[in-house]
MARFIKE-33714 format. One record per residue: y, z, x of N, C-alpha, C in turn. Coordinates in steps of 0.001 Angstrom, whole numbers, padded with zeros to 6 digits, always signed. Example, Ala and Ser with C-alpha at 12.3 -4.5 7.8 and 13.67 -1.06 7.14 Angstrom:
BEGIN
-005690+007800+013190-004500+007800+012300-003300+007800+013200 -002250+007080+012850-001060+007140+013670+000030+007870+012900 
This chain:
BEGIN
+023255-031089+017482+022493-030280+016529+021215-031013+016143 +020424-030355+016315+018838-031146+015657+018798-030907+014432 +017919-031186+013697+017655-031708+012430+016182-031703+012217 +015427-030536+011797+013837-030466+011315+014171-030223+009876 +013110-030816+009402+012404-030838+007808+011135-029862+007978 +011127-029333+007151+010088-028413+007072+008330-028592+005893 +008583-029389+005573+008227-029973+004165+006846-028943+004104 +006000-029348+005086+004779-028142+005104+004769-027173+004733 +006201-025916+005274+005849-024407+004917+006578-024556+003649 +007357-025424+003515+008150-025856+001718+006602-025873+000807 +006007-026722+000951+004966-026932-000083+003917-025516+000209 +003505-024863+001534+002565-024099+001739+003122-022942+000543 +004501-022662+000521+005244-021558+000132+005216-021787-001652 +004534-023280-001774+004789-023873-003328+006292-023661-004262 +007127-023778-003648+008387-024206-003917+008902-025732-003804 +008630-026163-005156+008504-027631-005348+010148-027845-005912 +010797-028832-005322+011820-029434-005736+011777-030098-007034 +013150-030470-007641+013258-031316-008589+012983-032364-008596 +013215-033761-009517+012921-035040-009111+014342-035856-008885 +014703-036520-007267+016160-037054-007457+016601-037457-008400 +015957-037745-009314+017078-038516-010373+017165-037321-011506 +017142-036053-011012+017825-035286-011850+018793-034357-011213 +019484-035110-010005+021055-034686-009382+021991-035314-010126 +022155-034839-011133+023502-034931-011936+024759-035426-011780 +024870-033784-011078+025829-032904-010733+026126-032916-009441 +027045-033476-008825+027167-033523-007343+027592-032109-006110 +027120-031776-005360+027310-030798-004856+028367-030711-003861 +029290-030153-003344+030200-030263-002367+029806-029017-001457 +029698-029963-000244+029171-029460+001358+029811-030493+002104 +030113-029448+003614+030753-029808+004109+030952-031071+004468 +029503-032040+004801+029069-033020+005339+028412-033475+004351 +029038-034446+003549+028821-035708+002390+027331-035640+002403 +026508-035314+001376+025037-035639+001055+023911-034463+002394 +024716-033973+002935+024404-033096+003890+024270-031543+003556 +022870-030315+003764+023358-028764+003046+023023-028474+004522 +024020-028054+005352+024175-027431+006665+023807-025660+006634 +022643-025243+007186+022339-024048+006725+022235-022902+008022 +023154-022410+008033+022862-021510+009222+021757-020334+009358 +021112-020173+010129+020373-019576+010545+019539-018993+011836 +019152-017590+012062+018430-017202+013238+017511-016928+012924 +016618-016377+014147+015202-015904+014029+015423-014281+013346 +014659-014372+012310+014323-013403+011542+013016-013070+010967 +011716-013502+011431+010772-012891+010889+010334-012013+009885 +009880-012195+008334+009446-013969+008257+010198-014464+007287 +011399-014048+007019+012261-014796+006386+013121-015675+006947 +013299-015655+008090+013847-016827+009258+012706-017242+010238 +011945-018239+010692+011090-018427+011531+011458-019482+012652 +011779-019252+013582+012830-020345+014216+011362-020615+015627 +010799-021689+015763+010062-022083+016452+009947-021969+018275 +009668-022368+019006+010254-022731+020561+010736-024196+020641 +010720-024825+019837+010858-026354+019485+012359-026869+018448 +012606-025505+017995+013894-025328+017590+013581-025387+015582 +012454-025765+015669+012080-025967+014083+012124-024827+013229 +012311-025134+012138+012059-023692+011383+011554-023473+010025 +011035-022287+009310+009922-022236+008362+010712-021105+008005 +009581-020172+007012+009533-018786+006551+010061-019160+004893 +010134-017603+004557+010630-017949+002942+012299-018424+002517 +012860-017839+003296+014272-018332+003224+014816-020075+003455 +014505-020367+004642+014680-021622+004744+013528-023194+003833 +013009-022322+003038+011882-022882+002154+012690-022753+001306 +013345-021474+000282+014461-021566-000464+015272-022845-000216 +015673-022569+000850+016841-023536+000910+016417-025007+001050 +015783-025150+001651+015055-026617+001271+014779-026959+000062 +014337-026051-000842+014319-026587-002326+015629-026496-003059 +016951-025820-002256+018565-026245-002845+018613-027785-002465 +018510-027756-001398+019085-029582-000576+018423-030430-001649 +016985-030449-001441+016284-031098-002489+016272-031304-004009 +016568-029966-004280+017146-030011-005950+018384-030995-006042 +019420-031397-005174+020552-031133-005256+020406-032873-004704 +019494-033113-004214+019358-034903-003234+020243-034576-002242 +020479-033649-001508+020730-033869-000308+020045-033295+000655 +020043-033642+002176+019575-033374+003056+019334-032249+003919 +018421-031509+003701+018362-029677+004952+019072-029690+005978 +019612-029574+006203+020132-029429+008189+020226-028169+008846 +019234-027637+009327+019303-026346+009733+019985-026185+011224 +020776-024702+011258+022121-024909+012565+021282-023648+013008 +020744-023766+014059+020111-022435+014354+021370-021861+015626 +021276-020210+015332+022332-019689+016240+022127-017935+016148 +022972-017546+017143+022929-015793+016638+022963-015260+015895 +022678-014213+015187+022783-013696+013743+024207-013333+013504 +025363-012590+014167+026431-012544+014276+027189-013727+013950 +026787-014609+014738+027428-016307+014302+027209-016918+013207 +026035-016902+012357+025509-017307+010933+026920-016961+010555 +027431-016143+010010+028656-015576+008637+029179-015976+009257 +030045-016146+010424+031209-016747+010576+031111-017943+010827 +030071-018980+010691+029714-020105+010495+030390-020844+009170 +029970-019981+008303+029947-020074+007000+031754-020100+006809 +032303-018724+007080+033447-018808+006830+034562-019573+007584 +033855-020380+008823+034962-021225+009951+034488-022539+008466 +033794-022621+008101+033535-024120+007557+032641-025031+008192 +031952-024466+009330+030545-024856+010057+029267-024883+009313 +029272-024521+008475+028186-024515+007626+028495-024020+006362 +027434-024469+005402+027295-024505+003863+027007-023214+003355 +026155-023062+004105+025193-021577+003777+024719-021028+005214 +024346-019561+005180+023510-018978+005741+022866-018119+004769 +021677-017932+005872+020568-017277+005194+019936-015836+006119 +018848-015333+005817+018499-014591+006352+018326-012981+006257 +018113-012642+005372+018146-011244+004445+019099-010792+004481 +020174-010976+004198+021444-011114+003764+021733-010332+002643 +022147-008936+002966+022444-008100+001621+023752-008680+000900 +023508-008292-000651+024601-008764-001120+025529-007064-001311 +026880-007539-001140+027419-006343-000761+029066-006759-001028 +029507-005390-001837+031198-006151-002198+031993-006585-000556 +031529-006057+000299+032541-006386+001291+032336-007990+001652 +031363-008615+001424+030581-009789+002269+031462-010544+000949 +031599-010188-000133+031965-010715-001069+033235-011234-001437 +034210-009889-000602+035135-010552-000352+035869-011954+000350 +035089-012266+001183+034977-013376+002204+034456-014628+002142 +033210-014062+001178+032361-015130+001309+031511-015136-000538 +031093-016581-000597+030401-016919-001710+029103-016044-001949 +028191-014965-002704+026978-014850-002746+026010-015384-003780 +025294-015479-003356+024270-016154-004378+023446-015095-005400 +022416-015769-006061+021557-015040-006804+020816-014489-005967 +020322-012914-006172+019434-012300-005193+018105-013034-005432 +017530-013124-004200+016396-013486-003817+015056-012262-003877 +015538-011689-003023+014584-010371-003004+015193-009187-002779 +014126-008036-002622+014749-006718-001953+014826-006442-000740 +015906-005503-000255+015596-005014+001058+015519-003323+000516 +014087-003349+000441+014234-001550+000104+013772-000485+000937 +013971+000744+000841+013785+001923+001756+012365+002035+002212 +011853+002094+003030+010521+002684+003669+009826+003895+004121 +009321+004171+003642+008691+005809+004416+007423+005322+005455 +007328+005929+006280+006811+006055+007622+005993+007353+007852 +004800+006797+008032+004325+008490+007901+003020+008411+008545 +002457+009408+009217+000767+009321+009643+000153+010069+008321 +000952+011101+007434+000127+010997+006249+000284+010604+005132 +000791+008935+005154+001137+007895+003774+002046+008550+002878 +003227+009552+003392+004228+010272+002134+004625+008964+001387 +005354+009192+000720+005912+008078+000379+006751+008312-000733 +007191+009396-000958+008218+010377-001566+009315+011228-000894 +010488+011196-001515+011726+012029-000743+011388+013370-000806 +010643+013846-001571+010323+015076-002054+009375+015114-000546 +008543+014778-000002+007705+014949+000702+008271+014750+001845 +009722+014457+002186+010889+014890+003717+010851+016109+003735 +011070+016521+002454+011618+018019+002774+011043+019092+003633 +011436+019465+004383+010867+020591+005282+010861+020156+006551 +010283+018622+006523+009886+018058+007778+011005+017659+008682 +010524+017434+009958+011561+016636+010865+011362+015177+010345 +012370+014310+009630+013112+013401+009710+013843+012632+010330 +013534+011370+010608+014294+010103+011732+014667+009194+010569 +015966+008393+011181+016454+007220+010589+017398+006723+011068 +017639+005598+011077+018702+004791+011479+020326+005010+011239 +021468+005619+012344+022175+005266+012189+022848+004162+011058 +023626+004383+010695+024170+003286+009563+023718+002679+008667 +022362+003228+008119+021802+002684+006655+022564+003006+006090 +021922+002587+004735+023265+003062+003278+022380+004430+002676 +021134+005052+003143+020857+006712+002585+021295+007612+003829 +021915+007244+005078+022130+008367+005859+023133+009519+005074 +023768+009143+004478+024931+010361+004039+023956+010906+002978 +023468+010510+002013+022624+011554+001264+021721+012313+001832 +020781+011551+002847+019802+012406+003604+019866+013563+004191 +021246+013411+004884+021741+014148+005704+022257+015383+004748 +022758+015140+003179+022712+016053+002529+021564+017099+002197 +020733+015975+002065+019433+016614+001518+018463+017476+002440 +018126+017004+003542+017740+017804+004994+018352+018389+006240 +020067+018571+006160+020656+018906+006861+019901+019149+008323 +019584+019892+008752+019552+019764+010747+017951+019237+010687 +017310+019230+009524+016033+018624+009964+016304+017029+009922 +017252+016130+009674+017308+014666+010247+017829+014478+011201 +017355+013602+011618+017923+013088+013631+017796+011572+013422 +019332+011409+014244+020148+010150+013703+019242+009659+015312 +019026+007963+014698+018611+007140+015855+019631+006088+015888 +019756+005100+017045+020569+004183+017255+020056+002755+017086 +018304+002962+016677+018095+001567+016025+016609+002062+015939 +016067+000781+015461+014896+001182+014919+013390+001330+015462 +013634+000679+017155+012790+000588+018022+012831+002646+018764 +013759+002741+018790+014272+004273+019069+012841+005274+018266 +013392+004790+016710+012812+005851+016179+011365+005587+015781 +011020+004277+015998+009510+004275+015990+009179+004726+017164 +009748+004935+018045+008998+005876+019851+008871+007270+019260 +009723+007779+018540+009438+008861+018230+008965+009592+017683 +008905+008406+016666+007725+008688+015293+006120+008883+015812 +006033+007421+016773+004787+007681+016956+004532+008823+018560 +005542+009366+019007+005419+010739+019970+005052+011678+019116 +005306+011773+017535+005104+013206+016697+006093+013360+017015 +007859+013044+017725+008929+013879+017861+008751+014005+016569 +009120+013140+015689+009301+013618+013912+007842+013544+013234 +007968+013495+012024+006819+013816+010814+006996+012344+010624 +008165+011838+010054+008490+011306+008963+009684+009956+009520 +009675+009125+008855+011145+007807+009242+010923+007386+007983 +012536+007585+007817+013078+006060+006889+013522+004824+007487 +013113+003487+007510+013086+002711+007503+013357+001195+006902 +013831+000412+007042+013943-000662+006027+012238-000998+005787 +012177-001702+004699+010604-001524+004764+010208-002898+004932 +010794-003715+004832+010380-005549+004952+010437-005370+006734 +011427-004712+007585+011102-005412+008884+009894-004032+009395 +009671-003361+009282+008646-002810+009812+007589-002666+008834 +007201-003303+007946+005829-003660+007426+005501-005181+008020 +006182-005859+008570+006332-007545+008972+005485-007231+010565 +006892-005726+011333+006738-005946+012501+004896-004965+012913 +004494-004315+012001+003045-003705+012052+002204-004785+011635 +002321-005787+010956+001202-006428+010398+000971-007839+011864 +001919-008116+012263+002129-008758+013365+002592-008867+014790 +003172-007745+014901+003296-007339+016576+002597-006162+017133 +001683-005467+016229+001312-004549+016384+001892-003006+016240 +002828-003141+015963+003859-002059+016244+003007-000883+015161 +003712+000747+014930+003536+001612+014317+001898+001897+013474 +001512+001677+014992-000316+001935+015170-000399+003222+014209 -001245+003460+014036-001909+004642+013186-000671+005107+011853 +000454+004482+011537+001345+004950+010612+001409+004081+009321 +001262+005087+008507+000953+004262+006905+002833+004142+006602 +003090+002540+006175+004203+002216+005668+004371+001901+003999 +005004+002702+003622+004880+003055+002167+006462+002488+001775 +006438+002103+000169+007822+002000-000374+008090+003144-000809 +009388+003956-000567+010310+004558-000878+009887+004584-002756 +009134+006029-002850+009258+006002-004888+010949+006529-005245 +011243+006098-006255+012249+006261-006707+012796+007633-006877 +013752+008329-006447+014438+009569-006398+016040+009431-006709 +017056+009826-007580+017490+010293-007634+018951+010415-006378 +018271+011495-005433+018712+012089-004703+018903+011118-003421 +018765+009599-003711+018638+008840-002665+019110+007573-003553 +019731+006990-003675+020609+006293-004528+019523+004625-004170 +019496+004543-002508+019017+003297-001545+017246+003377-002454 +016604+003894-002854+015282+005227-003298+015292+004374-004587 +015967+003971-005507+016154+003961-006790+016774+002221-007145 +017540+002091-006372+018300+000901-006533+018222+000175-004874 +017391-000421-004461+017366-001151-003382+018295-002488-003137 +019057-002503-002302+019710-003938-001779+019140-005011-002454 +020212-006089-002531+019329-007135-002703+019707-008298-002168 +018799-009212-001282+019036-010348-000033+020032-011714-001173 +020689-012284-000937+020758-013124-001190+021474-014277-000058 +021552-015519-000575+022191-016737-000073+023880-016448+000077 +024673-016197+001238+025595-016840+001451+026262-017648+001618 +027635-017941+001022+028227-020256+001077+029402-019815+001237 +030463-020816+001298+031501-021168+001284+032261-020213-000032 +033292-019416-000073+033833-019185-000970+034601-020114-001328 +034473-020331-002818+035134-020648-003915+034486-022211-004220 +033227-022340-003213+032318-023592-003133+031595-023328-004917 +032015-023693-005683+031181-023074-007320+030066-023869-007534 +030501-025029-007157+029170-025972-007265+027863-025933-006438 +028595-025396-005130+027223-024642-004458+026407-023545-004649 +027333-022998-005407+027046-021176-005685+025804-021486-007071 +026608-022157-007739+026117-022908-009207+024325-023734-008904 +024458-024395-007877+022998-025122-007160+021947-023745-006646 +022869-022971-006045+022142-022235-005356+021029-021203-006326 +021906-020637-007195+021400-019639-008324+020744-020089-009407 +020884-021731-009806+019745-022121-010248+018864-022821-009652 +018416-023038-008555+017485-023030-007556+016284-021665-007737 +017484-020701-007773+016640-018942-007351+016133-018876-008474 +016659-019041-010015+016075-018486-011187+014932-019312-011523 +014957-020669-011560+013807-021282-011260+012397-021139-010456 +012515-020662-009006+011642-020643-008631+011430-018804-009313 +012690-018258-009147+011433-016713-009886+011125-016987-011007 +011463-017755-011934+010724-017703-012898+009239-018339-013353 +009040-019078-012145+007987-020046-011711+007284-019208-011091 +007718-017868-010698+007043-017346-009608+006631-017177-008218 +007169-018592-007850+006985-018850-006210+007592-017696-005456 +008735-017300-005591+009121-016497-004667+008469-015413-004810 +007826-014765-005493+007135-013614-005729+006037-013594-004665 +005400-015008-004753+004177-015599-004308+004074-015571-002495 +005520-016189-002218+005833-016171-000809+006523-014912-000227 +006841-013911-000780+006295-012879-000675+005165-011484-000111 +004471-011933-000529+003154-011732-000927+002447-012405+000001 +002215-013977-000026+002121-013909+001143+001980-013932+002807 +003598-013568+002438+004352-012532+003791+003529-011768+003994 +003006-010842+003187+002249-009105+003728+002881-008609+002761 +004160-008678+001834+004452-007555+001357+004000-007412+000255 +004613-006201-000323+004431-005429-001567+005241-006433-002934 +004495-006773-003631+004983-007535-004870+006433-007282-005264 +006371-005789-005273+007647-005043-006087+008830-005807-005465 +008728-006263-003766+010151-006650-002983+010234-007992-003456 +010006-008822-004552+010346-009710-005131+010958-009425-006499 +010876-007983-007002+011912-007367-008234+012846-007382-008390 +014068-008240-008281+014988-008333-008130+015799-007176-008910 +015630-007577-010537+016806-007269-011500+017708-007421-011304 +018674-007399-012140+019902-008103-012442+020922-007608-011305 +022054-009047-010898+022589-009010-009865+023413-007683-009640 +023739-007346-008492+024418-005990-008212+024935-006196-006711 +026264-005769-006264+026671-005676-004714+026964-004333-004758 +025919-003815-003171+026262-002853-002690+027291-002604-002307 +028482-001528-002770+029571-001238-002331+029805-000539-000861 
């Protein structure tokens, strides 16, 4: 396993650690003085290099846990599938990586304080950016979000289920549809930098009602070790610190995004 420090996109991101001699409190991880952090490429909250190194806002988080805490980053880079069960074989401390917090994950596993949002997206060549403004239209979205069952209430035969999200941006931008819902962090990330969803204005989801995902957005947090308290305990005051400092808002921002996906409010798991 290699072993990069990131210290650059740590400070670029201005998420400044504590000073060692205010580790108290000792942390328990797996590997004595060691925070083993699993992670994949996730853009730009996972940034995993060709060199094996890695950056972005998440693993900047977590560099300022190790550091708060005097112990050492060790990032385990691997499949995204493998991250959680990393965590739960006892291979690692944490994973990261926009990581909804959610009662099922909860059962299994430790969650942390939310970090940010993962909220709904509208997709549109004419900037909708209201549920009210689906209506009528042909509608795309992803298989297995958490608004397909309302949507599907709400526009019956005008939504058409896709099998991922590369699918329904072909179609979006064919004019098959008007309109896509979308997560809005990976396709505002993947337009501002791969070029993707040319001529389509990506808007946040205004709050409705009739869309539960619309109103109350996911929220990413840090996964650990269940029943690890002292990690859970490091981890969440790590998070309240830097939001209250603001950094994470900041790195954020700028990411490309919209301020608001640093709004956390108070903790909540999606059921």
């Amino acid at each position: 396993m290699k072993k990069f420090l990131i210290s650059t996109a740590f400070l670029a991101l201005g998420l400044v650690p504590a000073l060692a001699q205010d580790c108290a409190n000792p942390v328990a991880t797996i590997e004595p003085g060691k925070l083993t952090v699993a992670i994949y490429d996730y853009p730009p909250f996972n940034i995993v290099a060709a060199d094996g190194s890695v950056s972005g806002v998440d693993p900047s988080i977590a560099e300022t846990v190790a550091k708060d805490n005097c112990l050492e980053f060790v990032p385990a880079v691997m499949d995204p599938a493998a991250t959680v069960q990393a965590v739960i074989a006892g291979k690692a401390d944490i994973a990261i990586g926009s990581w909804n917090r959610t009662a099922k994950r909860a059962e299994v596993l430790g969650i942390g304080a939310p970090t940010y949002l993962d909220p709904m997206g509208i997709l549109s060549k004419d900037g909708t950016d209201t549920i009210e403004g689906m209506v009528g239209k042909k509608v795309g979205t992803v298989t297995g979000y958490l608004w397909v069952e309302q949507m599907q209430a709400l526009l019956g035969d005008n939504l058409s289920l896709y099998p991922n999200a590369v699918a329904l941006a072909q179609d979006l931008a064919a004019g098959r549809i008007d309109v896509a819902a979308d997560g809005y962090n990976y396709a505002a990330y993947a337009q501002k930098t791969a070029g993707a969803y040319e001529g389509i204005q990506i808007k946040l989801a205004q709050p409705d009602e009739r869309i539960s995902a619309s109103v109350k957005a996911p929220q990413a947090g840090f996964l650990y070790t269940k029943g690890n308290d002292s990690l859970g305990a490091a981890i969440d005051a790590t998070v309240a610190r830097l939001t209250a400092e603001g950094a994470i808002q900041k790195a954020i921002v700028d990411a490309g995004y919209d301020p608001r996906v640093a709004e956390t409010g108070e903790p909540w798991l999606v059921e």
